[in-house]
C-alpha positions as CSV (number, residue, x, y, z in Angstrom):
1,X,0.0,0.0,0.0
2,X,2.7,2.3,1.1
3,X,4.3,1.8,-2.6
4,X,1.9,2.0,-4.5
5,X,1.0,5.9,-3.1
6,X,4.4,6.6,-3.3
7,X,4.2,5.5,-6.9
8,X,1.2,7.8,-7.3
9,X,2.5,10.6,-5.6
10,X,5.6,10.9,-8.0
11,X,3.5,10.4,-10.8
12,X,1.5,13.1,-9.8
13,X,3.9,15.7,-9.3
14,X,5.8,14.6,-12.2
15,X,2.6,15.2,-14.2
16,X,1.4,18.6,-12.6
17,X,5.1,19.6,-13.1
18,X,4.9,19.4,-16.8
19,X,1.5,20.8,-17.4
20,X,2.6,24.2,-16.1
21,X,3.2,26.9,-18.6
22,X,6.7,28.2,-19.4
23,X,5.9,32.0,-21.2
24,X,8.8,33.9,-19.5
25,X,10.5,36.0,-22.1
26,X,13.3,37.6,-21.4
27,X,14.6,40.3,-23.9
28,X,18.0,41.0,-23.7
29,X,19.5,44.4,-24.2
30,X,22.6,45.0,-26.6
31,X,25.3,47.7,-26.1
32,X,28.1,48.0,-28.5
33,X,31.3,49.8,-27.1
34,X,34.3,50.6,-28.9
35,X,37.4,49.2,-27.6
36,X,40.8,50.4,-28.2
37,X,44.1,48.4,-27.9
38,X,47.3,49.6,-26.9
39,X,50.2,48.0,-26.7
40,X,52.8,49.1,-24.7
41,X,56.6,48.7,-25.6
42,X,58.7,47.1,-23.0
43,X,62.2,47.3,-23.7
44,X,64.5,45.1,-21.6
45,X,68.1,45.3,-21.3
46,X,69.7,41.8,-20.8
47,X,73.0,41.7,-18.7
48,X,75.1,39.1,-19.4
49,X,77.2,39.9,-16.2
50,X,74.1,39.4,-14.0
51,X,74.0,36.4,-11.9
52,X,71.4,35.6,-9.7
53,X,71.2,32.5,-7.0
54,X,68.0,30.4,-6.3
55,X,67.9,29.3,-3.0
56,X,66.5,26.8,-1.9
57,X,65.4,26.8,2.2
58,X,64.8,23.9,4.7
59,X,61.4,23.4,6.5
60,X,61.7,25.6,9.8
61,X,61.3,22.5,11.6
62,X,63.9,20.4,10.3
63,X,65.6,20.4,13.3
64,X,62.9,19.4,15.4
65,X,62.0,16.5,13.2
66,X,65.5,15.3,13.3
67,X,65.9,15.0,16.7
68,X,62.3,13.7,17.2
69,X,63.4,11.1,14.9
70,X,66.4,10.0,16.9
71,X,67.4,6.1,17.1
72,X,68.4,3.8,19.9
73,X,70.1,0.8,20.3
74,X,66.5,-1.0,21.6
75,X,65.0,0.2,18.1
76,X,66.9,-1.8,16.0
77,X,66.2,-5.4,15.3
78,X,67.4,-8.4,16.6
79,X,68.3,-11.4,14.9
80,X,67.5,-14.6,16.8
C-alpha cells in the first residue's frame, strides 16, 4: 500500500510539473562599445654579467623532526 501511493504521488507531481506553462520572455538588451588596444613597448636590457642564486630553504622544523626522529640501540632489530 505504502508503494503504491508513493508510486502515485511521484507520478502526480511529475505530471502537474509538466503541465505548467513556461511563457517567461526575457529580452535581452545590446550595447556595443568601442574598444581600443594599446600595446605598450617594454624594452629590456639583458646583462650578461648578472647572476642571480636560487635558493632553496629547509622546513623551519627540520631540526625538530630530526631530533624527534632519533634512534636507539633497543630500536633496531634483533636477529635470533
Amino acid at each position: 500500500m505504502k508503494t503504491i501511493l508513493t508510486i502515485l504521488f511521484i507520478l502526480f507531481t511529475g505530471l502537474f510539473a509538466q503541465a505548467q506553462e513556461n511563457t517567461v520572455n526575457v529580452k535581452v538588451e545590446v550595447t556595443i562599445e568601442t574598444v581600443v588596444l594599446v600595446t605598450p613597448t617594454i624594452e629590456s636590457v639583458l646583462n650578461a654579467k648578472e647572476t642571480k642564486v636560487a635558493r632553496l630553504y629547509m622546513d623551519k622544523n627540520y631540526k625538530v623532526k630530526k631530533e624527534l626522529s632519533f634512534a636507539t640501540k633497543a630500536n633496531k632489530s634483533k636477529l635470533a
